[in-house]
SEPATOR-242162 format. One record per residue (C-alpha): x, y, z. Coordinates in Angstrom, 2 decimals, padded with zeros to 5 digits. Last residue first. Layout:
N
       xx       yy       zz
        X        Y        Z
...
//
This chain:
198
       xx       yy       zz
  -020.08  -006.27  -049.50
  -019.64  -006.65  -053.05
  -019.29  -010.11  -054.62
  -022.33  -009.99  -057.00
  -021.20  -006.26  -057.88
  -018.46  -007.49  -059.41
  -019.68  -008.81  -062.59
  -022.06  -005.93  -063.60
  -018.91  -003.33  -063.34
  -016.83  -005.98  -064.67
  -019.40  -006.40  -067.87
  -019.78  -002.63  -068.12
  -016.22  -001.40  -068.35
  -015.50  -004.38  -070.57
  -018.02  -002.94  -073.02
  -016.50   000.71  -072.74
  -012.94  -000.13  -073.19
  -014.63  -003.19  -076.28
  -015.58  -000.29  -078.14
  -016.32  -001.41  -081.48
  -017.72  -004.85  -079.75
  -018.32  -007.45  -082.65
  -015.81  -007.38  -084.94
  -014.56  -010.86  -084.54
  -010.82  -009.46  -082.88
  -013.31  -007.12  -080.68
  -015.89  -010.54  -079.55
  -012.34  -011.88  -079.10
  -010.96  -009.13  -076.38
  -014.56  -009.24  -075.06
  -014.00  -012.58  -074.05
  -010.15  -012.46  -073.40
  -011.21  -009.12  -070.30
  -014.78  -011.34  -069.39
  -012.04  -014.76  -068.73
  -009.50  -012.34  -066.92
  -012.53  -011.53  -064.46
  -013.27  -015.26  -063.92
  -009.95  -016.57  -063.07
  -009.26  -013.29  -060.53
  -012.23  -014.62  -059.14
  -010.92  -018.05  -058.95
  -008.08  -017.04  -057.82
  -009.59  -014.72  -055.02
  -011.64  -017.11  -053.48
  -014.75  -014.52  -052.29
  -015.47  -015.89  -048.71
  -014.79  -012.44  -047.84
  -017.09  -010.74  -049.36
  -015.52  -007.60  -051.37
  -015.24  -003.75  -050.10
  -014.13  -005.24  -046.98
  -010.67  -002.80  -046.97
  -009.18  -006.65  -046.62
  -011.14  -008.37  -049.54
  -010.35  -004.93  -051.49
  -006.62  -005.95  -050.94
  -006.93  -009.34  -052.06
  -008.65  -008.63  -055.00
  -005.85  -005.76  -055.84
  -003.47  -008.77  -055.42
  -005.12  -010.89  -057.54
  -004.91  -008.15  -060.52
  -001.34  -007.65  -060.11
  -000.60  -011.55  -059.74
  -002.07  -012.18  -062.95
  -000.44  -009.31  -064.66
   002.88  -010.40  -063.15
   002.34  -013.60  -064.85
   003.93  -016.96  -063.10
   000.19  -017.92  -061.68
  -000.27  -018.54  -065.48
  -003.42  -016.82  -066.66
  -002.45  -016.46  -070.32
   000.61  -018.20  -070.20
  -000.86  -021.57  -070.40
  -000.22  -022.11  -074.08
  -001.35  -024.74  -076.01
   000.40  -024.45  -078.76
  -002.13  -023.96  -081.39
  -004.64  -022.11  -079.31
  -001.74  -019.67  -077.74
  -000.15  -019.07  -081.36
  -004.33  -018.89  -082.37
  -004.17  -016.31  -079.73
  -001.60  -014.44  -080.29
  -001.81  -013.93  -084.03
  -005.17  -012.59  -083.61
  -003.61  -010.32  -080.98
  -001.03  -009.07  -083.69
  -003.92  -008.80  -086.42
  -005.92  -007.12  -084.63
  -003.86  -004.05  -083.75
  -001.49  -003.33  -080.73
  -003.20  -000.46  -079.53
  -006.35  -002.30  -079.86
  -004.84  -005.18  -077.75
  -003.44  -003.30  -075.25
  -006.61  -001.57  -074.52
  -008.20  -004.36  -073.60
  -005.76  -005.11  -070.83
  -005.89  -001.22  -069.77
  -009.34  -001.68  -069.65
  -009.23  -004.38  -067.50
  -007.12  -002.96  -065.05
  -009.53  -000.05  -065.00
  -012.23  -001.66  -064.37
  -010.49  -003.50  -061.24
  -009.27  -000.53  -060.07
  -013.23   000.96  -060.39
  -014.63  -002.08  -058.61
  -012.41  -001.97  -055.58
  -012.89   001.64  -054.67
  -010.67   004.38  -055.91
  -007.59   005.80  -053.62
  -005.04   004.69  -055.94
  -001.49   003.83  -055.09
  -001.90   000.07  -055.45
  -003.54   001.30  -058.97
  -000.47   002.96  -059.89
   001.88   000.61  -058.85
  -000.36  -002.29  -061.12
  -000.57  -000.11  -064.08
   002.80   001.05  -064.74
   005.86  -000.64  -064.23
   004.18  -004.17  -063.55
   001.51  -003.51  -066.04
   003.70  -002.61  -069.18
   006.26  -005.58  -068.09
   003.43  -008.22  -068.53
   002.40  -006.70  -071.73
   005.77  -007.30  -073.11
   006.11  -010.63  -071.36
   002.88  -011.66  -072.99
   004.22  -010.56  -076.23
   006.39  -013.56  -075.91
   004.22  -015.65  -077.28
   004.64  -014.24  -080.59
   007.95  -015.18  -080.47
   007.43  -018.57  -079.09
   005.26  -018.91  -082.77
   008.10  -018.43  -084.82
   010.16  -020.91  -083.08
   012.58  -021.36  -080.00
   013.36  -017.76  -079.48
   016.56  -016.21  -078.21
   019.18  -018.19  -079.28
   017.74  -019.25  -082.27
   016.80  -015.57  -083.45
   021.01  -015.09  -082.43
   021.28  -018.29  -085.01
   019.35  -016.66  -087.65
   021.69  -013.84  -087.65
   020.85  -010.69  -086.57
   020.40  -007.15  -088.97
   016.73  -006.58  -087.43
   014.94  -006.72  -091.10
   016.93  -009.83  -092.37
   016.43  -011.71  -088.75
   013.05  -011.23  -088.87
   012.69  -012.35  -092.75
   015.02  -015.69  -092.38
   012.66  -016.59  -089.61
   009.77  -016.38  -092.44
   006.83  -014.37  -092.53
   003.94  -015.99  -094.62
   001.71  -017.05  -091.48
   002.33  -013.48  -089.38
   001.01  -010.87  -091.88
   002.65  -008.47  -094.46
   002.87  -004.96  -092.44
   001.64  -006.16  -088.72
   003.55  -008.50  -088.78
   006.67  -007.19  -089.83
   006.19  -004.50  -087.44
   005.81  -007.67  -084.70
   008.54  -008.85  -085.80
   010.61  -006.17  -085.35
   009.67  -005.35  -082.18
   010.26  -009.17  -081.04
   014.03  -009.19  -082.86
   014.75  -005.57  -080.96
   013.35  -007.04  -077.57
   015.66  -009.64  -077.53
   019.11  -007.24  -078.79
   017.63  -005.49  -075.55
   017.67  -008.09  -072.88
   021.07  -009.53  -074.23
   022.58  -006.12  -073.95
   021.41  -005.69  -070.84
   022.59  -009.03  -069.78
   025.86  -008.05  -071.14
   026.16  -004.81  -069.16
   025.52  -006.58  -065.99
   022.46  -006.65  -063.96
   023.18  -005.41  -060.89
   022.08  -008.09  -058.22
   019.02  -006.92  -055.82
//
């Protein structure tokens, strides 16, 4: 594995400080009447370091997938590959972790992300690229191989299909639906799975 240098890390983090700070700023006054110049004011960078890092407003907010991305790969996903649970309760939990991203993050943050995801068309969200996506395909696979799941179960689509219930209920929560959309997703996966249980 190459060392990462001290200027990459440095890169990495003056990154995350501009995205942090955003997203504070977002949270306080809103995402549509924050302005480049007020990111860069509030994380003491120039708007040509935002430049350098982000293409636009809106590929900022985008990046939050790499945020939650990280969150899974250095905690979720080993822990679950550790676990000793059946297939159905990983999976739950996967997805509650998910949806519990977003409520820890606030509505109007996820709002943001999705109508930056609707407005740009963003494939991020179950990009083959994504750790996340590849976490929870990988736990498929595995509970294909213990034979907890059929095996003629094609885990992409599957994996498809689960991450479509986790931005479902994520939504129904954003449109104040669900109040507790940990227990709600908990029941839909539960429900879901047990079609493709051996």
């Amino acid at each position: 594995m190459e060392k990462m240098t001290s200027r990459k890390q440095q890169a990495i983090q003056s990154k995350r400080h501009i995205l942090e700070t955003a997203f504070t700023l977002t949270e306080e006054r809103g995402f549509d009447s924050l302005t480049i110049q007020d990111i860069c004011r509030a994380a003491g960078v120039s708007v040509g370091a935002f430049y350098h890092y982000f293409a636009s407003k809106e590929a900022l907010i985008l990046e939050w997938y790499g945020v939650a991305d990280e969150y899974f790969q250095d905690n979720v996903i080993p822990r679950l590959e550790k676990s000793d649970a059946d297939i159905t309760e990983k999976i739950i939990i996967f997805a509650e972790e998910q949806v519990g991203l977003g409520v820890r993050y606030g509505s109007k943050q996820i709002s943001q992300l999705y109508r930056a995801q609707l407005l740009h068309n963003s494939d991020q969200f179950f990009s083959m690229e994504r750790v996340m996506v590849n976490g929870m395909m990988g736990l498929l696979k595995s509970g294909i191989e213990k034979g907890e799941l059929k095996e003629e179960v094609a885990v992409e689509e599957l994996a498809h299909e689960l991450f479509i219930i986790i931005r479902g209920i994520t939504l129904d929560w954003l449109w104040g639906g669900t109040k507790e959309p940990q227990i709600h997703v908990r029941n839909m996966v539960t429900n879901y799975l047990s079609l493709y249980r051996k």
